[in-house]
C-alpha positions in Angstrom: 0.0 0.0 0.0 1.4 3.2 -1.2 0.9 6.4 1.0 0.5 9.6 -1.1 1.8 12.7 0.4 -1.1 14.1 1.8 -1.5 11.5 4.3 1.4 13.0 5.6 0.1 16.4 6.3 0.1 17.4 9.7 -2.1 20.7 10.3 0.2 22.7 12.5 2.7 22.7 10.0 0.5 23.3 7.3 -0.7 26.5 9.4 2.7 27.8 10.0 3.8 27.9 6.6 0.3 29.0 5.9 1.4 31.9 8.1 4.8 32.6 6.7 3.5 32.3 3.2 0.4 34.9 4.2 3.5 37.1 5.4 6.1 36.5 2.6 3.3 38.2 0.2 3.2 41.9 2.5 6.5 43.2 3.1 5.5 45.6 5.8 4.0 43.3 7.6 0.9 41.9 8.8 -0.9 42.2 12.6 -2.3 39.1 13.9 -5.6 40.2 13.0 -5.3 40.4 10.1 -3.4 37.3 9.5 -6.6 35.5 10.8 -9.0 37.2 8.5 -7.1 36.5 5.6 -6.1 32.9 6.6 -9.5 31.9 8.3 -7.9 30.7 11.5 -9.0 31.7 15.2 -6.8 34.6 17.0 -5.7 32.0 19.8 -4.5 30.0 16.9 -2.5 32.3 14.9 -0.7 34.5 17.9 0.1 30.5 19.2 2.0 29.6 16.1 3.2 33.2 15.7 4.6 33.1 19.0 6.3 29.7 18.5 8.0 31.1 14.8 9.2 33.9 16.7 10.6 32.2 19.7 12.7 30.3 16.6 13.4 33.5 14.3 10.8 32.7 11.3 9.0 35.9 12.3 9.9 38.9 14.1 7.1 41.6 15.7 7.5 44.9 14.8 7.3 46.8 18.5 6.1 50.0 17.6 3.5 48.6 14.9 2.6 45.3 16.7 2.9 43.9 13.0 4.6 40.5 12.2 7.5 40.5 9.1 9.7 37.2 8.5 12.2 36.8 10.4 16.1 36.2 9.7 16.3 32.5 9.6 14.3 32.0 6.6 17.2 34.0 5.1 20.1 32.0 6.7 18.1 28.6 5.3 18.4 30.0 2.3 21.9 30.6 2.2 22.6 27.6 3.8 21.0 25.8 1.2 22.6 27.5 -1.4 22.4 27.4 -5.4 21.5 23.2 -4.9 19.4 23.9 -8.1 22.0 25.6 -9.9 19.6 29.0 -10.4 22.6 31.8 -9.9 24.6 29.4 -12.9 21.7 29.4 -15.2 20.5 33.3 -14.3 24.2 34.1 -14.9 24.5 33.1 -18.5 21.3 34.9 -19.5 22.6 38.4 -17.8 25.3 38.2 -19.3 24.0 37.8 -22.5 21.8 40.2 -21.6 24.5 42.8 -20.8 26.5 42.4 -23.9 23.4 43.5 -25.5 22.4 46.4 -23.3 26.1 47.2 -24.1 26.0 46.7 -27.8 22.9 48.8 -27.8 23.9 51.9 -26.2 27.3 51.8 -28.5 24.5 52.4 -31.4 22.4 54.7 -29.9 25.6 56.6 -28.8 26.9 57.4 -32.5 
């Protein structure tokens, strides 16, 4: 018998990155009510998992604002990750086309 993957969900997790997701999309920020309007989840609920990603650096609260932004460790997974699907290499070959012709372009305009 073969499991698919959604038997594997488990709903707190699927909450929190509901949450971080919900944040990744407003760079300024969102307050915890207004992560539960948008998400659909009780107040109790959200500040609980807010509090957890915080305690862990996936969030931080703004003081003054009392608005949730994502934290720093989302950025050091990142880097510790690194290019494992080889997007900087690819990325890299198309810029640099691009800037040989961003080049050759403004040595025609400038004549």
């Amino acid at each position: 018998m073969s499991l698919s993957p959604a038997s594997y969900r488990v709903q707190v997790l699927d909450r929190a990155c509901d949450i971080l997701e919900c944040l990744a999309g407003h760079g300024s920020g969102l307050r915890v009510s207004e992560i539960t309007v948008r998400l659909g989840l009780s107040k109790s609920t959200v500040h609980r998992l807010l509090s957890a990603l915080e305690y862990r650096d996936y969030v931080r609260r703004v003081s003054l604002s009392g608005k949730y932004r994502l934290g720093i460790k989302l950025m050091e997974l990142r880097q510790k990750a690194g290019d494992a699907d080889g997007l900087v290499r690819k990325a890299g070959a198309h810029l640099s086309q691009l800037v040989a012709e961003t080049a050759h372009l403004g040595s025609a305009a400038g004549r």
